[in-house]
N, C-alpha and C positions, 0 to 999 in steps of 0.2 A: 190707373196707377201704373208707371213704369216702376224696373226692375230694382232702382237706386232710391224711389222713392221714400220707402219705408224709414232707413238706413239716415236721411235728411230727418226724418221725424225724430228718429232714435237722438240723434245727433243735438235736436232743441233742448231735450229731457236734462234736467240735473241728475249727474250720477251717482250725487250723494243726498239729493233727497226725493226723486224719482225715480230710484233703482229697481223697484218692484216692475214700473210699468216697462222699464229698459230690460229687464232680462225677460219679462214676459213675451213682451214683441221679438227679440230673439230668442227666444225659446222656443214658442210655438209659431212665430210667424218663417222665419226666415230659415231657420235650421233645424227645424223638429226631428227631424230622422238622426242628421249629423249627431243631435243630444243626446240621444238616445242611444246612439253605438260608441258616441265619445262614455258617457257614464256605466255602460256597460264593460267597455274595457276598464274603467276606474277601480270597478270591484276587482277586477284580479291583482291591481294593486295591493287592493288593502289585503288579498289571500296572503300575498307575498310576504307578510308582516306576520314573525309567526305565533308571535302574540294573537294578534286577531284571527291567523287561519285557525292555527288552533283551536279557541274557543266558537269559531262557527261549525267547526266538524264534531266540537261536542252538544252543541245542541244537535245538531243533525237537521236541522231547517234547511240546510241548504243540501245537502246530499239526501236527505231522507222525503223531503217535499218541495225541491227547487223549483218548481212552476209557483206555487202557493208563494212561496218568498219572493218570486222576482215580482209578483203579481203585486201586491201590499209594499214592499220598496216602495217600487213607481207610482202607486197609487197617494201611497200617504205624502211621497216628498212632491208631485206633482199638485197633489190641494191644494197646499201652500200657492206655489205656482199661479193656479186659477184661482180660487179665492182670497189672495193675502191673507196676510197677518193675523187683521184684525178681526173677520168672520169668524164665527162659531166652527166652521166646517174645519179651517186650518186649525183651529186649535184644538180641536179635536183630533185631529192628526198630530199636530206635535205630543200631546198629551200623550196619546198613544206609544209615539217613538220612545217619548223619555220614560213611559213606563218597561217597556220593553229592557230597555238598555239599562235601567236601577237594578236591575233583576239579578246581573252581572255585575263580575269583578272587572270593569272595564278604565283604563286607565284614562286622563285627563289626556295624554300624549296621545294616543293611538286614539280617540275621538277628535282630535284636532287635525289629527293629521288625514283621517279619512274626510273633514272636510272639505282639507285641500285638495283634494284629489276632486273632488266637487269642481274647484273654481279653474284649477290649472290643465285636467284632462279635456277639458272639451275646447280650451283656446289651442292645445297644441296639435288636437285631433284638425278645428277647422284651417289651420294653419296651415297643415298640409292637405287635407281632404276637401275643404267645404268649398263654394262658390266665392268666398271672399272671405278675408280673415275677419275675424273681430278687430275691432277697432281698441284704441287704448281707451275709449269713453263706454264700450261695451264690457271691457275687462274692468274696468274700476267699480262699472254698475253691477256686476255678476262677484265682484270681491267685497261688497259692501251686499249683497244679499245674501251670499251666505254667513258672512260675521252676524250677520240680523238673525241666521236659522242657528247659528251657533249659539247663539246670546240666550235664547228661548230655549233650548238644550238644554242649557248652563256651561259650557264650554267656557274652559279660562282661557285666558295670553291667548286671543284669537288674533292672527295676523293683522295688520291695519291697511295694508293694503294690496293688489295685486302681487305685483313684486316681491312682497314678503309674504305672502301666500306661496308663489313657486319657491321660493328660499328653504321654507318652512318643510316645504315637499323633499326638493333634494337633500336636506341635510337629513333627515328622518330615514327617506329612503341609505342611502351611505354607511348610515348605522345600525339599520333593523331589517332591511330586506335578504331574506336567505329562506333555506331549506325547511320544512317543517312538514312531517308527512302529513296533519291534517291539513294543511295549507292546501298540498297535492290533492287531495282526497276533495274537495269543496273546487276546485280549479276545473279537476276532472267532470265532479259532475254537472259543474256550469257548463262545459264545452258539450255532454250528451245535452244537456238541456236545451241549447241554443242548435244542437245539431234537429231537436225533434221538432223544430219547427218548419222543416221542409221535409219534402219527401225523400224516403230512407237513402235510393243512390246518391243524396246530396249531402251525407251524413259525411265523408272522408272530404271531400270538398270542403264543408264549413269548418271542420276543424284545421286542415290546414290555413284555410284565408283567417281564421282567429289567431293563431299562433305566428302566422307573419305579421300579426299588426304588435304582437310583443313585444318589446324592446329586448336588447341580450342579456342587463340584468333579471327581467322578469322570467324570462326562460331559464336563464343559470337558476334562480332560486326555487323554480320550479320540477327545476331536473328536467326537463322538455327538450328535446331534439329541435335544432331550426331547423326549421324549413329548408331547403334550398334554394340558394338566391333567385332560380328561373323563376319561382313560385313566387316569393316574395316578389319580384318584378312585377310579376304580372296582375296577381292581388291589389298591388299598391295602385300601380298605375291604373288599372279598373277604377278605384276609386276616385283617381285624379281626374280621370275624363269624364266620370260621372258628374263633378264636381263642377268643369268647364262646360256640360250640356245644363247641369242646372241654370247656370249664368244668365242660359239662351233664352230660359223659360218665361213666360209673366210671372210676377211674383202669387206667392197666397195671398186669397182672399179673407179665407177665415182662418180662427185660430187651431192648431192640431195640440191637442194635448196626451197626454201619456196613457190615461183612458181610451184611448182613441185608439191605441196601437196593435196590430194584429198580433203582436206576440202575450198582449193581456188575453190569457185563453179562463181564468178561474170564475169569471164571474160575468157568465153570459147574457143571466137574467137582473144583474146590477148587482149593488153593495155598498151594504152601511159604513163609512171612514169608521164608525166607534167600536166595528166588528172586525177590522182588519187586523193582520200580526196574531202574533202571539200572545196569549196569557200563560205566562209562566212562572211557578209555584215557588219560589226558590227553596232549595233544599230535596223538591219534590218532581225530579226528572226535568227541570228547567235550569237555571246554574247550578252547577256541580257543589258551591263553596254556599253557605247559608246565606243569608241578610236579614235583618228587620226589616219589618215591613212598613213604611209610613203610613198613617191610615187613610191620608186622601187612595196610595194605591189600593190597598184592602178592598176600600168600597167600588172602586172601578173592576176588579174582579167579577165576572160573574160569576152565581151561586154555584155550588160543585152540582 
């Protein structure tokens, strides 16, 4: 298989009713790393939002056990990924997500709007970063799978296409991206978090090559010092030639999935999808604000 091949396969697929197999293949075939640090910078998006930073600094999941959360993220949205839709395995994971998320007061906007950070971060990461950009038959298939992860959610007014996915992003961001100190607080501790994954001298390195790839809204609303531009140069452009020697390479064989990934450190001896995330009690150190409880959630509970 040469390096363009794949890309011709992608390219036969319908984007609107082959989307699963089209973002799989660029998923795990062709970009799996680039996805992975594109979706990573995603989250600091949605910290930026301080609707959302907020209420991730009052669970405290992400500053209290961010390895644990980065871990189950990537895990549950990744199933999907490898086992579609339809398997017992993804919907077990979605199950999970929407249980998670009922638990909270979480608005209809700021769950739509973290989707789009989904479909728009990782075309404008390979855009500039990757060995080739996405195609517009790869962006239609990754904007049509996530309205599919959105639909299963319950997500309303989900974008209909591409296009109105990034629309959907900048106009939200324009209105809602600012300051909010738990926002700070869950940002911060992402960045120790991503710093503990190398060795400690590499701890000041990794956090400045993450705040160069920031854009100056995200840092303004973060209160973050940039970078200075030597730095930023040189981060980026690392990237870019990483990018031009992938090119060079033969493509994957097999598929890489999120499992797979050295930074999943929680679960060395494996792990149940229906054990992953949180159970949290509402009222009872889980959302700060009550709920009713549906009962299909109730029974997915396990016993205290």
């Amino acid at each position: 298989m040469q390096r363009y091949d794949r890309l011709r396969e992608i390219l036969r697929l319908d984007p609107d009713k082959d989307f699963l197999a089209i973002y799989r293949l660029t998923a795990t075939y062709e970009f799996p790393w680039d996805m992975t640090r594109a979706l990573e910078l995603a989250l600091f998006r949605t910290y930026a939002v301080p609707s959302i930073g907020r209420l991730l600094a009052d669970t405290a999941e992400f500053t209290g056990r961010p390895q644990k959360r980065y871990d189950d993220t990537s895990l549950l949205l990744d199933a999907v990924v490898e086992h579609g839709f339809e398997s017992d395995t993804a919907r077990t994971a979605i199950r999970r997500v929407n249980q998670m998320h009922r638990a909270y007061d979480i608005t209809n906007e700021d769950m739509r709007y973290v989707l789009c950070t989904f479909v728009v971060i990782p075309a404008r990461w390979l855009d500039a970063y990757g060995w080739r950009p996405l195609t517009h038959h790869e962006r239609r298939a990754a904007a049509n799978y996530y309205a599919e992860l959105g639909r299963h959610m319950g997500i309303k007014d989900i974008p209909g296409s591409f296009e109105e996915f990034e629309e959907t992003l900048r106009t939200y961001e324009e209105a809602h991206l600012g300051w909010d100190e738990g926002g700070r607080k869950v940002a911060e501790s992402t960045l120790a978090l991503m710093a503990s994954w190398y060795p400690a001298p590499l701890a000041p390195a990794t956090r400045a090559l993450v705040l160069s790839l920031l854009d100056e809204p995200l840092l303004s609303a973060f209160r973050f010092e940039s970078p200075r531009p030597p730095f930023k140069r040189l981060f980026r452009g690392a990237l870019k030639l990483r990018g031009r020697a992938i090119r060079l390479l033969p493509p994957r064989k097999a598929p890489h999935y999120a499992r797979q990934n050295p930074e999943i450190k929680g679960y060395p001896h494996g792990y149940d999808v229906g054990e992953l995330g949180t159970f949290p009690v509402p009222g009872s150190g889980g959302c700060p604000v009550p709920h009713p409880r549906r009962p299909a959630e109730a029974e997915a509970q396990p016993p205290a």
